[in-house]
N, C-alpha and C positions, 0 to 999 in steps of 0.2 A: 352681553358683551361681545363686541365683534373676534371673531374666531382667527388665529394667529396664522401665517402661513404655513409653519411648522404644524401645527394642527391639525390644518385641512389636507395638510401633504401624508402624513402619519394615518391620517382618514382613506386617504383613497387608496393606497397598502396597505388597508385592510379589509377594505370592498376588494380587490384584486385578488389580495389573498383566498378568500374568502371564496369567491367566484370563480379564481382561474382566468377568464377572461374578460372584459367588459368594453363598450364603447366609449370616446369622448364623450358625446353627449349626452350618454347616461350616467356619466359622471358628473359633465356639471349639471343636469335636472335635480340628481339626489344631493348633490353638494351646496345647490342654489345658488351656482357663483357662476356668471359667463362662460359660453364655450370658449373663449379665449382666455380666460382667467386659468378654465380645467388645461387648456392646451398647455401652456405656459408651465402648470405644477408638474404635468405629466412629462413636458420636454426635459425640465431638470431630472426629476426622476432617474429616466430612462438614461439620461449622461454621466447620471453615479452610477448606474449596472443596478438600480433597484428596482426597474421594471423594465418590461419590454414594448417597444412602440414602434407598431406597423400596421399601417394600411386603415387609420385610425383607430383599430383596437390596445388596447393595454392590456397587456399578460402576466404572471410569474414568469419572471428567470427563469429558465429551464438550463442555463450554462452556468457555470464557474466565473466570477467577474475575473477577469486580467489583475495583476500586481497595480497595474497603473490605474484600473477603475477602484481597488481596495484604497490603494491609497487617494485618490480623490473623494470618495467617499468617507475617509477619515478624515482630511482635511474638512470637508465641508459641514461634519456633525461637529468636530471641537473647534469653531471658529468662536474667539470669545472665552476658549477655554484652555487651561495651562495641564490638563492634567492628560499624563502621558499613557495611552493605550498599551497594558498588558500584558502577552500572556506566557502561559505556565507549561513544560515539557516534562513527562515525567519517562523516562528510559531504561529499562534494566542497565543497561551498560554505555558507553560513548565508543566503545572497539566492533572491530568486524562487521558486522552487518549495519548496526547502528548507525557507525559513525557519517557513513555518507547521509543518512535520512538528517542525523540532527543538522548535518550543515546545509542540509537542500532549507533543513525550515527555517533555518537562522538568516541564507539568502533570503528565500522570501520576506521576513518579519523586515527586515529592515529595507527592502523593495518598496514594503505596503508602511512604511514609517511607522511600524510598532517595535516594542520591547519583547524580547523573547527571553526568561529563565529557564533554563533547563539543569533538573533536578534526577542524577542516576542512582537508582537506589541495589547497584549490583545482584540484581534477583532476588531481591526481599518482598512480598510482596504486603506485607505488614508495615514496612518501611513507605513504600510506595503510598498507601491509602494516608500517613502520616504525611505527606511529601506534598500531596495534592492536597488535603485538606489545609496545610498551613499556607500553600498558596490561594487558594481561595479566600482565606482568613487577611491575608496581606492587600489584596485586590483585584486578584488577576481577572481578567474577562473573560479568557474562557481558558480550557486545557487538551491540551495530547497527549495521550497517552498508550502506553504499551503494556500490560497489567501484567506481571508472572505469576500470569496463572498457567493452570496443567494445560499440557498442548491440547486436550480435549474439552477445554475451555473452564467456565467459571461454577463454582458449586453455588448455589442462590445465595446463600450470605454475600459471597464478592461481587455477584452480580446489584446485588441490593445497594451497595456501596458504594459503584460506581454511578447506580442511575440515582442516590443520594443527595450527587455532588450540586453544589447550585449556581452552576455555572454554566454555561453549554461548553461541550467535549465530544471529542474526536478521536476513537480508537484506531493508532496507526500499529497496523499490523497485525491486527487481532480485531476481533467483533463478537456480538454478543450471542448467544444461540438463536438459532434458525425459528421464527416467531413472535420473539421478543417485539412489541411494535409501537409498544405502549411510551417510549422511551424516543426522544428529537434527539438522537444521537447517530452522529455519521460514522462511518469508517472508511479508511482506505489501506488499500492492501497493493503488493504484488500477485499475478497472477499464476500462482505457483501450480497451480494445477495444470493453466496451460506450459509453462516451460517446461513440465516434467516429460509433458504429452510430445511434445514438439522434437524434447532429448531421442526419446524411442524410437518416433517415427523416422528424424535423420539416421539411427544406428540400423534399422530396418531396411530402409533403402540401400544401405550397406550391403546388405545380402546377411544378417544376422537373425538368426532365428530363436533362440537363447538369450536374453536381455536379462540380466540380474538385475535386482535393486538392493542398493546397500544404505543404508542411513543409522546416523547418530537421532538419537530422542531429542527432537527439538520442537520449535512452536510451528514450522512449517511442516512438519512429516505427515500431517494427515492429507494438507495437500498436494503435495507432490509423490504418495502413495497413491491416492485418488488420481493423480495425472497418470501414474505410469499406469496404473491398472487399464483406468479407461481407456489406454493406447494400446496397450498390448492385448486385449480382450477385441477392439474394435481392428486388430490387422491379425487376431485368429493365429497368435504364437504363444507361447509362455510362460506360465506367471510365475517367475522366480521370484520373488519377494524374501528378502532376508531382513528387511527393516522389524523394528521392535514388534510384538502383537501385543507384549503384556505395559504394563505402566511400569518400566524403569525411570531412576532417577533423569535428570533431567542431563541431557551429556553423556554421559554411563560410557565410558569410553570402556571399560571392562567388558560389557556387552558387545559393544560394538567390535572389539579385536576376536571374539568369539565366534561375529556373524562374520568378519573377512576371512576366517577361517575356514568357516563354512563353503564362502564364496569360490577358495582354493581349490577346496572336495569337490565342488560343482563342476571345476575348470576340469578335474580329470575322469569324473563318472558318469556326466550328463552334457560334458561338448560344450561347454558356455562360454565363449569366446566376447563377450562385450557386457559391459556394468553402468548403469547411471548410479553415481557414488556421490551423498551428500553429507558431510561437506566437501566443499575442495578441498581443505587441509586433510583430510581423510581420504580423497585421493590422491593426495601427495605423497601420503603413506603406502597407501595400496600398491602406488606406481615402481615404490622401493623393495616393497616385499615380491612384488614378482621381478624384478631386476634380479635379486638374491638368490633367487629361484630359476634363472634362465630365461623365462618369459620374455621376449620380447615384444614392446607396443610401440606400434598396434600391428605389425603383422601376426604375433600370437594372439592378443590381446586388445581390445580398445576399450577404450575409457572414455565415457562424458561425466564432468563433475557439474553440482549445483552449485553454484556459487563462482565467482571470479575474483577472489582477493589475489590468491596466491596461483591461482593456476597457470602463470606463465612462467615460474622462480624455476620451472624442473627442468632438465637437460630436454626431456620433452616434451614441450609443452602442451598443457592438454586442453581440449577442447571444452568450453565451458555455458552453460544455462547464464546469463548473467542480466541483473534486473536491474533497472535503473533506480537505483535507491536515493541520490541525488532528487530528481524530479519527483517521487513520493514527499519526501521532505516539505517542498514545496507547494503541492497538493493540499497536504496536511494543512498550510497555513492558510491556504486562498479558503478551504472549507470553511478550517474555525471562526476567519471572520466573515463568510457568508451566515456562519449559524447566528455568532456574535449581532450582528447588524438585521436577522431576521429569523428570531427566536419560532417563530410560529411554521417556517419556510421547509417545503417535502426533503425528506429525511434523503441524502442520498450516502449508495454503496458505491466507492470509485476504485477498480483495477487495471492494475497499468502491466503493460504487457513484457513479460522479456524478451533477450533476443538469443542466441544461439552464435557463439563465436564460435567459429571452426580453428579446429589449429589441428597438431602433427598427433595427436593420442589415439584418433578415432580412425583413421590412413583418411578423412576426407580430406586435409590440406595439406600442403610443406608446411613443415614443422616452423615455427615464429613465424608465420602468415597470420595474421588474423584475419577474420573478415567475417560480416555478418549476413545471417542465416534468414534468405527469404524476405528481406526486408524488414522485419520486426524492429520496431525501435528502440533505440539507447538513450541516453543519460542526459542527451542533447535534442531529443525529438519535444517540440510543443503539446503542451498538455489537452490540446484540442484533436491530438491524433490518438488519445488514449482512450482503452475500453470505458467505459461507465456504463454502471448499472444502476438505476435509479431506483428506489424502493418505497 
């Protein structure tokens, strides 16, 4: 029976796969259909974003298709067909950090003319594996997810659970431990480690010698502990570290009002004149309790917070880490349907960088200035300027 185009097209994305790289003409000799026949599968191919074609070779993707190649690629596989592309969001919460990621992915989903549910199961994470399994059960194509688990990651049963799922998925914001390989699951993240780093080093040029770290127990604290160390270790000052060491609840604001206390004692026994404080709403607080106290920032005192929700609401506005969570969102979706549309295709890790807004907390700028730090991009920069790390 002669062999469908669909076939032979499905055939040669999997010699490709398979290869890495290959020629025309050792495509059509092993496919046994003309070189203009193999040319011809190959030129469509290449115009969905499902291979690459130059200089007559045919390659794997090594990039992220665009919204517009996702969505020509969905048009051209449901042609003939009524049934509407999928997929499933699973998020601790829709507030603060979240809520820009899920509306980056919801732009995307509907960029690339899919359906996007998104299912928050307010940090349950027993809820959560309920949430994703019933969408898999409904028919989703693939999932995103955010797992609450311990900020020190997953204990092997939840790991089990998720590499279970029979979908392909995309851990936004979270990843699985350092090894795990065995598993065709992407992640993408912010790169918290570098804004942590990038915080210190602006406070350092300052002429600060003293850099505290203060943080609430969250799912980014191991990175942005990680950033400030490596900064402050690599510029030979420091390490005040007041962030949690043992496993508190998750929040623990109790804890956390203990180590700003701390931070206070520091301010008058060891000279400590600047903080990177995460979150921002926790240096909102901070800002108030040295106010109470006489403190003046940032001539007593400066501040860089992690996060940008709130950090311009204070008389003075402080200088903030801020990531573009927006364009994650986004990311998140052009992956799923990269995995979605080429189940077998290299696993990748994607990190998107923040940027460093200067405002009046830190004395680097007039206070309500914003402006961005170095060039690092924001919320608006194209996802072909961002870090990737491929695995």
């Amino acid at each position: 029976m002669r062999e469908t185009v669909e076939g032979r097209r499905e055939r040669i994305l999997r010699i490709v796969h398979d290869r890495g790289m290959v020629r025309v003409a050792e495509l059509a000799t092993e496919l046994g259909v003309s070189t203009v026949t193999a040319r011809r599968d190959v030129a469509a191919l290449n115009q969905l974003g499902e291979v690459r074609w130059l200089h007559g070779s045919v390659s794997w993707p090594t990039e992220l298709p665009s919204t517009q190649d996702t969505r020509s690629a969905r048009r051209s596989r449901q042609v003939g067909s009524r049934r509407e592309c999928v997929l499933g969001m699973v998020v601790p919460t829709v507030e603060h950090h979240f809520r820009p990621i899920v509306l980056g992915a919801q732009t995307a989903a509907t960029a690339a003319g899919v359906r996007l549910i998104v299912a928050v199961s307010e940090y349950f994470y027993s809820r959560e594996v309920v949430q994703a399994q019933a969408m898999v059960e409904a028919g989703v194509k693939g999932l995103l997810l955010s797992p609450s688990w311990d900020i020190n990651g997953p204990i092997e049963k939840e790991m089990e659970q998720i590499l279970a799922l029979d979908v392909p998925a995309v851990l936004v914001e979270r990843r699985l431990p350092a090894g795990v390989d065995e598993a065709r699951m992407d992640h993408v993240s912010i790169a918290h480690t570098e804004g942590a780093a990038l915080a210190v080093r602006h406070l350092a040029r300052l002429g600060h010698q003293r850099i505290a770290f203060l943080s609430r127990n969250t799912h980014t604290l191991p990175y942005i502990r990680s950033g400030y160390r490596a900064a402050t270790s690599a510029l030979g000052i420091a390490d005040d570290d007041l962030s949690p060491r043992e496993r508190h609840l998750f929040g623990d604001f109790e804890t956390f009002d203990q180590e700003a206390d701390r931070l206070l004692e520091l301010r008058k026994s060891k000279g400590v004149q600047a903080a990177l404080v995460h979150t921002d709403m926790d240096a909102v607080r901070l800002l108030q309790r040295l106010f109470l106290q006489g403190v003046r920032v940032p001539d007593d005192f400066a501040i860089v917070c992690y996060g940008d929700d709130y950090a311009r609401t204070t008389d003075v506005p402080l200088t903030a880490v801020a990531s573009p969570r927006r364009a994650l969102g986004e990311a998140a979706v052009q992956l799923l349907l990269r995995r979605v549309g080429h189940p077998h295709a290299r696993r990748w890790g994607l990190e998107l960088m923040p940027d460093l807004q200067l405002r009046g907390s830190c004395g680097g700028r007039t206070p309500g200035k914003d402006a961005h730090h170095h060039g690092f991009i924001g919320d608006d920069c194209p996802l072909a300027t961002q870090h990737l790390t491929n695995t």
